[in-house]
N, C-alpha and C positions, 0 to 999 in steps of 0.2 A: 837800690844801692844806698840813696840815704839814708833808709833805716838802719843798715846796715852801721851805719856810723854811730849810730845813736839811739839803740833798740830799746823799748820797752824795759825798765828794771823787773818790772812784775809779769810779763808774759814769757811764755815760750815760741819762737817761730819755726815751724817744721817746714823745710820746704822738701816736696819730693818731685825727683830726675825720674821718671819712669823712662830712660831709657838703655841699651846696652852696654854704652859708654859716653861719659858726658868730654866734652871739649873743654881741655883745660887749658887751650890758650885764649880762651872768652874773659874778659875781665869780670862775670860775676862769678862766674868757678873761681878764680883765682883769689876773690873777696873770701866769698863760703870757706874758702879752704883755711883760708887764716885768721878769718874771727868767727869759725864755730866747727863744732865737730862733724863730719862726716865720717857715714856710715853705711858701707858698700852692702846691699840688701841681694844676694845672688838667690836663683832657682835651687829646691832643694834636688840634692845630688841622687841618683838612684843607688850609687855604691851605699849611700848615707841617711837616707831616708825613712827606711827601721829604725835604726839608733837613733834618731831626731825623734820620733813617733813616743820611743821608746823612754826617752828623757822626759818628752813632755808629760806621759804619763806619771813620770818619776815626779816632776816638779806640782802633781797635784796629788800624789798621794796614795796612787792607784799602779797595780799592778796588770800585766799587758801578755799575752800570750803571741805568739808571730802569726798564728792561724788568726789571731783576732785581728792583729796590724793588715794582714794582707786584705781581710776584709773591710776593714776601717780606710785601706787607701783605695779599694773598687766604686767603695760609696761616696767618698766625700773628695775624693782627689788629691791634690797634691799642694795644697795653697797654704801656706804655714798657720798665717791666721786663721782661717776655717777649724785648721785641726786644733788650735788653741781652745778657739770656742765650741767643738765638738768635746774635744776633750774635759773641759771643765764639767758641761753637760753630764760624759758618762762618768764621772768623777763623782757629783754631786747626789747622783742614781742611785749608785752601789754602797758609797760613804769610804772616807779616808781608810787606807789599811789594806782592801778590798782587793778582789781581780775582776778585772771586765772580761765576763762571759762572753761567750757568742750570741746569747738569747739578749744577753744585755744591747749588745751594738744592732742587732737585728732589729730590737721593739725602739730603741734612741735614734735610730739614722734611719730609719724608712719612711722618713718623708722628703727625704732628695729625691727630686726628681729623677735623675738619672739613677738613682736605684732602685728605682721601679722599673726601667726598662730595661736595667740588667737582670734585676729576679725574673720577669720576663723570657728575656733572653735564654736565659738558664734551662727554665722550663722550659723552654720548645728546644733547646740543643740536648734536652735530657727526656726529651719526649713525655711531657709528664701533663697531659690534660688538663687534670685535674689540680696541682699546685696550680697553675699558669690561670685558669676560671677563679681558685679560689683570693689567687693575688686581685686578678681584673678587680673581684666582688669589694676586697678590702678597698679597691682603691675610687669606686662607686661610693662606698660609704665617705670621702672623703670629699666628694666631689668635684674628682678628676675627671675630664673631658676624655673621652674617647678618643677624639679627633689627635688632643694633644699628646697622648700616649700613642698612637700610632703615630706621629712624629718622632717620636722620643724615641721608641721600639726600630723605628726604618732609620735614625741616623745611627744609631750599634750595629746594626747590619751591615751599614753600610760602609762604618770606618772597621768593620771587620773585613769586607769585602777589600776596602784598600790595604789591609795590613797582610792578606793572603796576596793578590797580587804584586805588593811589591817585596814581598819575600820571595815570589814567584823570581821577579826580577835581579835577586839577589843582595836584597838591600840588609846592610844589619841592624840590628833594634835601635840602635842610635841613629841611624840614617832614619828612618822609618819616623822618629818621634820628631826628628829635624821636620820631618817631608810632610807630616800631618798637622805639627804645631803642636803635640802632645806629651806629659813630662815619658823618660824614656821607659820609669815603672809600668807605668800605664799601658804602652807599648807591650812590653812584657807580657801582662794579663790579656790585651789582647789577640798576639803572639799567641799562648795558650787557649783561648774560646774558639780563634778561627781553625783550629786542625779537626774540631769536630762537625764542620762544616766544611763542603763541595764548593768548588767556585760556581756550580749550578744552584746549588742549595740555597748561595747567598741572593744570588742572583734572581730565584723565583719569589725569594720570600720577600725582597726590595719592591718587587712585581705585584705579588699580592698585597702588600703594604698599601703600594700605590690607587691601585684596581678600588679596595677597600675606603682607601681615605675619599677617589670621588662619587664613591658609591653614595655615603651618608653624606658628603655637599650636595650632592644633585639631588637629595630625598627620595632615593630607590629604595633606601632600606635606613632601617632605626638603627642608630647610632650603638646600645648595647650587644644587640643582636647582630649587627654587624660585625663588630668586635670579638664577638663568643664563636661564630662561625669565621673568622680569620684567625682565631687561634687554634683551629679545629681543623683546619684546611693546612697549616702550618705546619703541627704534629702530624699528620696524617701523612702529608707528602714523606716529613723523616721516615715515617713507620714502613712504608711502603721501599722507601731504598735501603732499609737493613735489610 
């Protein structure tokens, strides 16, 4: 508060409120509010989220196709600043003027982690053996841990899992993002991933996830090989229930 009175001529002070709404009858809100500006920082909207994507692209230079958005927000999510510094990234790739391909965001964002265990994901909901090994292979090369990829791979099942049951239940996409903690885009996509899965389907593959992960803890089996035959037993199961 006595800074307040007497701050720095030469610095800037940021203070950030991370929360949903701050108490303005606290005397240092009431301080803040009158000797410095405030600046309400909200969740980005999903009616709005495009057009924001879509700007940002604008403000470096670079043109944006909505196929490319939808995949730019599966991979990197929904955090304004991430997509700044994504964006400047596939900005800097292509060069001012330019449009960001799909080969462009696919080779710039495929080291999120969680987009490895959607490409993943993909492949076994698309029965595709052989993507789904040659993803594993890439991501061998990087040295990614098996272990933590089936982590990664069993928590998309598994908030799949909950975005089919509580649709089950009748929940709407907005209920659902409320109920998960997730922005309601998100929701959305995974809205569309869970129809091409059973509530058995999801449910065995969480199963063998598990089976799998204390397989290679207990040292019954090597950690690749494990991996390569859980993804093989994955596919295999879909292939058998079409």
């Amino acid at each position: 508060m006595n800074y307040l009175d007497n701050p720095a001529p030469y610095s800037i002070l940021i203070v950030i409120a991370p929360y949903d709404k701050v108490d303005e009858r606290k005397k240092v809100v009431k301080k803040l509010k009158k000797v410095a500006k405030t600046v309400a920082c909200e969740p980005l909207k999903e009616w709005n989220i495009k057009e924001v994507i879509q700007k940002v692209a604008e403000e470096h230079g670079v043109r944006i196709s909505d196929e490319v958005i939808d995949y730019f927000i599966s991979e990197i999510g929904t955090n304004l600043m991430i997509i700044h510094s994504e964006m400047k990234k596939l900005a800097l790739y292509v060069g001012e003027g330019n449009t960001i391909r799909m080969q462009d965001a696919e080779i710039l964002l495929s080291s999120q982690e969680n987009s490895s265990a959607l490409k993943l994901v993909d492949a076994i909901m698309a029965n595709n053996l052989a993507k789904a090994i040659d993803i594993t292979k890439d991501l061998e090369k990087m040295n990614e841990d098996p272990i933590a990829l089936i982590s990664l791979v069993a928590s998309q099942f598994r908030s799949l899992l909950h975005v089919k049951l509580l649709k089950e239940q009748g929940y709407t996409q907005q209920q659902m993002a409320g109920q998960l903690k997730i922005h309601p885009y998100v929701a959305k996509l995974a809205m569309t991933r869970q129809t091409k899965f059973s509530t058995n389907e999801l449910k065995e593959a969480i199963n063998l996830l598990t089976e799998t992960d204390v397989q290679i803890k207990t040292g019954k089996m090597e950690k690749s090989l494990a991996f390569e035959l859980l993804l093989y037993q994955l596919i295999k199961k879909r292939q058998t229930l079409i």
